[in-house]
N, C-alpha and C positions, 0 to 999 in steps of 0.2 A: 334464542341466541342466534345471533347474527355468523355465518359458514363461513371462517376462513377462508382467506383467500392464495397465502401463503407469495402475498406480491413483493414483491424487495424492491427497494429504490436505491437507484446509484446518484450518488452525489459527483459528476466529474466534469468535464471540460479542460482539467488541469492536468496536462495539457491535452488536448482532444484525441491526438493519438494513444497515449497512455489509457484514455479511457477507451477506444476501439480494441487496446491491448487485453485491458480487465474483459471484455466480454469476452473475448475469443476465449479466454482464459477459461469463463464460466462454460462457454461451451463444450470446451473439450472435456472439461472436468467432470461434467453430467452424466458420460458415457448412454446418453441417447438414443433409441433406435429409430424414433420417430419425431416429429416437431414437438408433437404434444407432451413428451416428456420431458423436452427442456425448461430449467425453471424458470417463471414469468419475472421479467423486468419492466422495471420504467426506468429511465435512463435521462437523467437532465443532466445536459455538455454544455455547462457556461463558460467558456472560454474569457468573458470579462469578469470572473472573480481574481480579486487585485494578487497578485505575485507573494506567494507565501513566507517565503525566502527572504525576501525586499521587506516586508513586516515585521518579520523577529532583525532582522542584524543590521536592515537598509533603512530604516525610520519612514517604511511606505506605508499607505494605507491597509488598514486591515482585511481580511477577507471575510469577516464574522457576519454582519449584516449582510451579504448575499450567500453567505453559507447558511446562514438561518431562513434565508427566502428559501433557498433550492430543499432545503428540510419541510419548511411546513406544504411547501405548492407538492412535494410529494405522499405525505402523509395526508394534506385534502383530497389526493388522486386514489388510494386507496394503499399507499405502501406501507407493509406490517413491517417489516425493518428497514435498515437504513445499513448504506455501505459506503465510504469516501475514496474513491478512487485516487487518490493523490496523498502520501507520508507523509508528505509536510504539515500539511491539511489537519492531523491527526492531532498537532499543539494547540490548535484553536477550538478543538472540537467539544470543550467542557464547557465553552463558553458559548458558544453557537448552538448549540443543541439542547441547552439547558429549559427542562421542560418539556421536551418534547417526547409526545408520550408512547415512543414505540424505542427497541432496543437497536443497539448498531454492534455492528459485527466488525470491529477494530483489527484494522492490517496491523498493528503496531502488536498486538497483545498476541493475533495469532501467529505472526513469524516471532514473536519472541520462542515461545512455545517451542516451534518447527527449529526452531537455532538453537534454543536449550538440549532437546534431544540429541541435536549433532554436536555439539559441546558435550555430551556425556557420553558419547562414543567415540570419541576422542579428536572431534576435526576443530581445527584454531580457526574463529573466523574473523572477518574484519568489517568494517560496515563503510557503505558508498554513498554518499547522499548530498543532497543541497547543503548549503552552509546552513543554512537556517538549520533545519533538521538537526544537525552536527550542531549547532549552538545550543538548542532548544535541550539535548540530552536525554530526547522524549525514548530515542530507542538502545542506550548508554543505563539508561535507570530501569527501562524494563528488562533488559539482561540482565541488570546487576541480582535484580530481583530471583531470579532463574541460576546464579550463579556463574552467571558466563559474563568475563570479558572482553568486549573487543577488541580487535586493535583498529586503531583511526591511523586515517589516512595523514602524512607530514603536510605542513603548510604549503608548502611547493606541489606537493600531490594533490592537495585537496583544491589547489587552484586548476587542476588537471583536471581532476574530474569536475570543477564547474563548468571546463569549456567542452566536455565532452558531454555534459547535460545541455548546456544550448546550444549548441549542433545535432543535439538529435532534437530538440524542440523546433530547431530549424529544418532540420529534412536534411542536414548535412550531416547523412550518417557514417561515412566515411573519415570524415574532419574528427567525429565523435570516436571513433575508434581509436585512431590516430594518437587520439589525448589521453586516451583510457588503459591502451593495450603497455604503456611503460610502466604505470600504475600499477596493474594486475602482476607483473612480471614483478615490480620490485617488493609487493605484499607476499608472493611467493616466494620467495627470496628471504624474507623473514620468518617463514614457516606457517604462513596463511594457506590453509586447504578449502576455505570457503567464505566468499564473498556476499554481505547480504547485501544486496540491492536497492537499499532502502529508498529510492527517486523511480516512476513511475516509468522515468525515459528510460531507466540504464538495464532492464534485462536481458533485451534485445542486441543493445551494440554489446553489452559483456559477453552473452554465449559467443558473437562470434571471433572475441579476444580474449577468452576466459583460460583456453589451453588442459592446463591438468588440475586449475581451481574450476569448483563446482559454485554455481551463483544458486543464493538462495531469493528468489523471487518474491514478496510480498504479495503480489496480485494474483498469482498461481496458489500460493498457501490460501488467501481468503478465498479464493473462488473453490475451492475444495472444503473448507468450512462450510461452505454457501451449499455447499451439493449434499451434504455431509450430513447436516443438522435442517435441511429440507424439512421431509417429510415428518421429522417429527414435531420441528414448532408447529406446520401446518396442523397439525393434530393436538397441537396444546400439550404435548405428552409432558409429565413432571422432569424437570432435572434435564430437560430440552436447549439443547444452543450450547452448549458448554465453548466459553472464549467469548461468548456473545456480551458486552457491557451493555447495563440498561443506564438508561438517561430517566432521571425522576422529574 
């Protein structure tokens, strides 16, 4: 039998920062004392996988067929799982992945999880994300699932937080605050204690407009999965990966 290798492939490019975001993310999460103990990645940043957003509600092109390249040119490199650095990304993924024969480790499933337990501790959360996202319901039905409802953002808000998502895809992170921080204030105001982050760009400008709401990070929750459930899928152990979805 051939020795695990325990390699993980990140699906990201979407957008490039977000994906430089998720690693840090894995890194801190490791608690590392030396190189060698950090988990091994491969890391494909397509930055021209077509706009996910623009797909589900804009009648753009899909991102499946290059989401299906950056799967198998990982899984030929040697990647035992698979992880997509980008929410949106997550409504395409039955379709893109289909067949592919190693598991992925869904942001969508694991912050449902991490938001259900602060839903049962009593904090009200609300969710931030691309329109698509928000259209899609992908992360609306995984809570419903867990018994948490969110509160979404007003149509006026949610155009806020779009422009506070392309200013930080654009490096205008200030613009992006700007957009975001009346948002946040007026989801407190409703009795929002915590925000999930569900767009790869927004955990960054929200901590530093977030105030007395706590953001719940998706990239932070899987990279802590990823550290998590290491060592034991590398070991094949039974009942290993828990959160982990396999693709048949």
């Amino acid at each position: 039998m051939t020795a695990r290798t325990g390699l993980i492939g990140v699906i990201g490019g979407m957008g490039p920062l977000a994906t430089v975001d998720f690693y840090r993310s894995v890194v801190a999460a490791s608690g590392a004392a030396r190189d060698q103990d950090h988990l091994p990645l491969l890391i494909w940043a397509d930055p021209r996988i077509p706009d996910r957003s623009d797909a589900i509600v804009g009648g753009g092109p899909t991102p499946v067929p290059m989401l299906r390249v950056a799967a198998e040119t990982l899984v030929a490199a040697g990647a035992e799982r698979l992880v997509v650095a980008c929410n949106t990304a997550h409504v395409f993924l039955d379709e893109a992945l289909a067949g592919v024969p190693v598991p992925l480790l869904s942001l969508i499933e694991e912050t449902a999880d991490a938001a259900g337990r602060l839903a049962a501790a009593g904090e009200r959360i609300a969710i931030l994300c691309t329109d698509g996202t928000l259209a899609s319901a992908v992360y609306q039905d995984a809570l419903e699932l867990r018994g948490v409802v969110a509160v979404e953002p007003t149509p006026a808000e949610q155009r806020a937080v779009m422009r506070g998502i392309r200013g930080a895809k654009a490096g205008a992170l200030g613009d992006a605050a700007a957009a975001l921080a009346p948002v946040v204030a007026s989801l407190r105001r409703r009795g929002v204690t915590v925000v999930l982050a569900a767009c790869t760009e927004l955990p960054g400008v929200l901590a530093a407009v977030a105030g007395q709401v706590r953001v719940l990070d998706p990239m932070a929750v899987a990279a802590e999965a990823l550290v998590r459930d290491h060592a034991a899928l590398l070991h094949g152990e039974p009942g290993a990966g828990a959160g982990v979805v396999a693709k048949k």
